[in-house]
VEXGUTI-853155 format. One line per field, with one value per residue (C-alpha): x, y, z; residue in one letter. Coordinates in Angstrom, 3 decimals, always signed. Each point is the difference from the previous one (the first is absolute). Example, Ala and Ser with C-alpha at 12.3 -4.5 7.8 and 13.67 -1.06 7.14 Angstrom:
BEGIN
x c(+12.300;+1.370);
y c(-4.500;+3.440);
z c(+7.800;-0.660);
rest c(A;S);
This chain:
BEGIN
x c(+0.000;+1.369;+0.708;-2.369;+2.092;-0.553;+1.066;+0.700;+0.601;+1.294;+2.535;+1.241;+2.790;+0.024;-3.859;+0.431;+2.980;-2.596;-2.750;+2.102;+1.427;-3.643;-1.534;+2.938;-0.231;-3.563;+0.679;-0.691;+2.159;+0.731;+1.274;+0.474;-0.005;+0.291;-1.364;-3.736;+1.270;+2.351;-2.655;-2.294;+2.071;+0.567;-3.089;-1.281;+3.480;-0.533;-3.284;-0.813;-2.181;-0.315;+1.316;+1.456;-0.180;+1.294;-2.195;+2.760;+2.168;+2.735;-0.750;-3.937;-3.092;-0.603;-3.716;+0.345;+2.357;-3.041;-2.645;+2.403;+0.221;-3.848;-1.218;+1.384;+0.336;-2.733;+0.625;+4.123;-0.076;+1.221;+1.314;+0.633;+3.197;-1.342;+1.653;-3.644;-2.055;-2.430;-3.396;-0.841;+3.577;-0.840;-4.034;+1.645;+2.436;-2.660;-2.248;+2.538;+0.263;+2.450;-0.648;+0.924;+2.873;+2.545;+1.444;+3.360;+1.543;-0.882;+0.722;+1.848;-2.162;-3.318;+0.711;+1.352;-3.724;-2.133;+1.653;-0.682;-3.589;-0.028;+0.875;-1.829;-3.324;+0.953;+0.285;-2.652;-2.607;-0.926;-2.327;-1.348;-0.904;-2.102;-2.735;-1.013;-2.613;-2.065;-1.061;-3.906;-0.147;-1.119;+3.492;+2.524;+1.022;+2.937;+1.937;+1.998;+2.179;+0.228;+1.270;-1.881;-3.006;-2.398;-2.402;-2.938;+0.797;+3.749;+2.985;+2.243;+3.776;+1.172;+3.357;+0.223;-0.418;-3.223;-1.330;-0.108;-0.778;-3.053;-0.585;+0.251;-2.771;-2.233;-0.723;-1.355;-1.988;-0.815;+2.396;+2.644;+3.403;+2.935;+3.733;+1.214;-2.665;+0.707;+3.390;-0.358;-1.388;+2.822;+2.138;+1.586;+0.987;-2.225;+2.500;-0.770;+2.087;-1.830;-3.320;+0.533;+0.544;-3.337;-1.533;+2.419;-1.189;-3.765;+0.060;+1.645;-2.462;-2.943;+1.238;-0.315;-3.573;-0.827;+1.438;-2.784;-2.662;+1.064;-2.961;+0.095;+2.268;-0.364;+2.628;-0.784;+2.739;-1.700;+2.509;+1.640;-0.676;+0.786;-2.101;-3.067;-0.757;-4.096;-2.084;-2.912;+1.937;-1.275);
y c(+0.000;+3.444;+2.666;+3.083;+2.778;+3.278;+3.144;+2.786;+3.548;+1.370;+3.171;-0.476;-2.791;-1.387;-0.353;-1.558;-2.201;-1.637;-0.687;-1.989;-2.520;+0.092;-0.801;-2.670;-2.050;-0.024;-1.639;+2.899;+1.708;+3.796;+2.364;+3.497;+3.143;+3.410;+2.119;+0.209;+0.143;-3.274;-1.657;+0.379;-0.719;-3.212;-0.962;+0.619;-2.076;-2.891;+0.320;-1.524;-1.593;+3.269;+3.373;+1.146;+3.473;+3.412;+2.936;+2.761;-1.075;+2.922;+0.029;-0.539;-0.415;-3.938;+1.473;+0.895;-3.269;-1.906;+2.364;-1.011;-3.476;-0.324;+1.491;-3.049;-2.850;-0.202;-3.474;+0.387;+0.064;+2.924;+0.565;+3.723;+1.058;+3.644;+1.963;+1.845;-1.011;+2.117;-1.554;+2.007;-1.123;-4.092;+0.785;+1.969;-3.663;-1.916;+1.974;-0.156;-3.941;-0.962;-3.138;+1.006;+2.195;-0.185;+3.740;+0.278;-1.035;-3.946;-2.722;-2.002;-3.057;+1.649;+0.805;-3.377;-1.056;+2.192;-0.327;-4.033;+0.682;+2.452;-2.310;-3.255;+1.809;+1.235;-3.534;-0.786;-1.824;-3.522;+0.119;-3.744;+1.046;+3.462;+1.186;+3.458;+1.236;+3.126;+1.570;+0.071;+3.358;+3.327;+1.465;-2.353;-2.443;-2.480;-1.590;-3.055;-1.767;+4.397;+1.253;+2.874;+1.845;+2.577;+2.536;+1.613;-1.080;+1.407;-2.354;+0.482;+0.690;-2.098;-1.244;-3.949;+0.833;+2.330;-2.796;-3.035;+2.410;+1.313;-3.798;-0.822;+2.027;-0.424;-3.540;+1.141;+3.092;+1.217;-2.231;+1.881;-0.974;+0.707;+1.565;-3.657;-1.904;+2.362;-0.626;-3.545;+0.501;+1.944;-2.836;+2.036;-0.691;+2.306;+2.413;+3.161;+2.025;-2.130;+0.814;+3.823;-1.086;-1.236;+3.500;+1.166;-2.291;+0.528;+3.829;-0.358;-2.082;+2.677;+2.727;-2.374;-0.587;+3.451;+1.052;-1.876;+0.890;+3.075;+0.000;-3.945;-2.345;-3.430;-0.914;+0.237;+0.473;-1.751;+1.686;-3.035;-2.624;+0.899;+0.892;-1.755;+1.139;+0.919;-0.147;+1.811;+3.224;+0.160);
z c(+0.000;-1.146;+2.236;+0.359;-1.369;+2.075;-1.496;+3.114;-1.382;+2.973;+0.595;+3.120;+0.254;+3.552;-0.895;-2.909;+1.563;+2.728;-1.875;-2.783;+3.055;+1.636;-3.169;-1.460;+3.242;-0.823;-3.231;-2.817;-2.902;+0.937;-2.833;+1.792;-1.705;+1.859;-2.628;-1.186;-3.724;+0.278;+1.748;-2.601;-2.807;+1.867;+0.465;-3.728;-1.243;+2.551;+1.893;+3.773;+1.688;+2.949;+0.148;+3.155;-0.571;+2.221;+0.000;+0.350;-2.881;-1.119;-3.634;+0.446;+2.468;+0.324;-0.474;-3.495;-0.322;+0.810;-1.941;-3.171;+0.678;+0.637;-3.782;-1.627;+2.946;+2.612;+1.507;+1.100;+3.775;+1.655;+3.264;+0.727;+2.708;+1.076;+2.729;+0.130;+2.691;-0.900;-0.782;-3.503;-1.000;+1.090;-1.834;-3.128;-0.561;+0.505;-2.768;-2.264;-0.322;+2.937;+1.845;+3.170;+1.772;+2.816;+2.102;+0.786;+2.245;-0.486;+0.561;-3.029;+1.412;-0.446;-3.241;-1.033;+1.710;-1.946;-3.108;+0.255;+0.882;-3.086;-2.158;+1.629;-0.731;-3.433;-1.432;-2.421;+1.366;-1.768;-2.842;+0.968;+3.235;-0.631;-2.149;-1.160;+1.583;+0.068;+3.347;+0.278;+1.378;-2.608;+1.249;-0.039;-2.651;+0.463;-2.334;+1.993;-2.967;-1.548;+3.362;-0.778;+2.061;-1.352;+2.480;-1.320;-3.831;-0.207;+0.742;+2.690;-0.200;+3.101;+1.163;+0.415;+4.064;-0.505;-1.756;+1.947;+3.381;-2.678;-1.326;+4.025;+0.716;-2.781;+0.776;+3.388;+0.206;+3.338;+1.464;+2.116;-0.720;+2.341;-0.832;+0.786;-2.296;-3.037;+0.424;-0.127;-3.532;-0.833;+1.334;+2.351;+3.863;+2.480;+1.475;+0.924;-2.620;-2.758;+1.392;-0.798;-3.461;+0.087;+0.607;-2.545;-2.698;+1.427;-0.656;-3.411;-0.635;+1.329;-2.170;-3.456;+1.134;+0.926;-3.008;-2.207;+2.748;+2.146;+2.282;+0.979;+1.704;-0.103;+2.294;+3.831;+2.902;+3.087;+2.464;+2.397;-2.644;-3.020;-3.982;-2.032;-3.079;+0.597;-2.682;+1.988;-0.607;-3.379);
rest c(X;X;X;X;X;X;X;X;X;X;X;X;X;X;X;X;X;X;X;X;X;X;X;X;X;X;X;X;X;X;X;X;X;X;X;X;X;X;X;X;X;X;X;X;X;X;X;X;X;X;X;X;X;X;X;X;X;X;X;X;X;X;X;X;X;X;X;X;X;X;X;X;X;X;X;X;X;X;X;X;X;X;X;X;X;X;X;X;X;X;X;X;X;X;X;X;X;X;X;X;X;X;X;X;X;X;X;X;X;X;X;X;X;X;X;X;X;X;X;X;X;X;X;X;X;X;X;X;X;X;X;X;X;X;X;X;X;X;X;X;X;X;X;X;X;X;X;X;X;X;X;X;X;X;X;X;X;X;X;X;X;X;X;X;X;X;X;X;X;X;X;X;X;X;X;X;X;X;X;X;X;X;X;X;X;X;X;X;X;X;X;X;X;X;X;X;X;X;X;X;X;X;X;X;X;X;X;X;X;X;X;X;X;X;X;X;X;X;X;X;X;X;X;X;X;X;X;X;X;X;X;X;X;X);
């Protein structure tokens, strides 16, 4: 079995440095680049299987990196390195097609971790075992073997993680769902600093529905327990 070939665009050497050992032990291929514009050129000559990519590059913003990459490839996994801790910096990533994000300082381990679950849950899924389906609902329709969602007749733009927490959802409404429950459909461990990705990902996911229907949200927060998508909104 082939290695999964990370490409990390990351300026800062020491940085750069840890996460290749963290990431070899764990078994994957790590070409480094600490320049947005090698980095790319990379990634067009010799692809990957995840980008590992720093938000406050030299040459570049890792955000318009990613808005570049994400006009012609919507399904590469991305894993952002920000030194922002600020949440419209963690929502604005997210929005623009990132699968999730880590804030420096971290740890090389947590990393290595996410990226794993990254790319566990971005394996296609087997076409023996799943049908397409449409949602019954007048507002949602699914497409299972399509990956794709639609709300009130216009598809949705979603990153692989939107998706299965939307998909996750769907086949429940009114059922609450905790942090630690949608994370177990992401395939993800329930620590705390994934949970907060989990409102990250659930407000992205707000503003591409309130963007199609300002006035409505589908998508409850049932403080202490977690979200349900209710249909009783509408």
């Amino acid at each position: 079995m082939s290695q999964n070939r990370i490409l990390l665009i990351e300026d800062e050497p020491a940085i750069a440095d840890t996460l290749q050992f963290a990431l070899q032990r764990e078994g994957f291929s790590v070409n480094w680049h600490a320049l947005a514009k090698s980095g790319e050129a990379a990634l067009a000559a010799e692809g990957a299987d995840l980008l590992l990519l720093d938000v406050g590059l030299p040459d570049d913003s890792g955000f318009e990196v990613l808005k570049r990459l994400r006009r012609h490839n919507e399904t590469l996994p991305v894993l952002l390195l920000t030194a922002r801790a600020e949440e419209f910096d963690r929502i604005l990533g997210l929005e623009l097609g990132a699968d999730d994000y880590v804030v420096k300082p971290f740890s090389p381990r947590e990393v290595a971790a996410r990226v794993k679950a990254i790319l566990k849950r971005s394996r296609p899924a087997n076409p023996d075992t799943h049908t397409s389906i449409s949602n019954e609902n007048k507002w949602f329709q699914q497409d299972t073997l399509g990956k794709r969602i639609s709300y009130a007749g216009q598809p949705l733009t979603l990153t692989p993680s939107e998706y299965r927490l939307l998909s996750t959802l769907l086949a429940h409404p009114g059922r609450v769902y905790s942090r630690a429950q949608l994370l177990d459909a992401l395939g993800e461990a329930a620590e705390d600093s994934f949970e907060r990705t989990i409102d990250s990902h659930i407000k992205s996911l707000r503003a591409k529905l309130r963007a199609i229907t300002p006035d409505t949200d589908p998508i409850a927060t049932h403080r202490g327990f977690g979200y349900a998508l209710e249909m009783t909104k509408f």
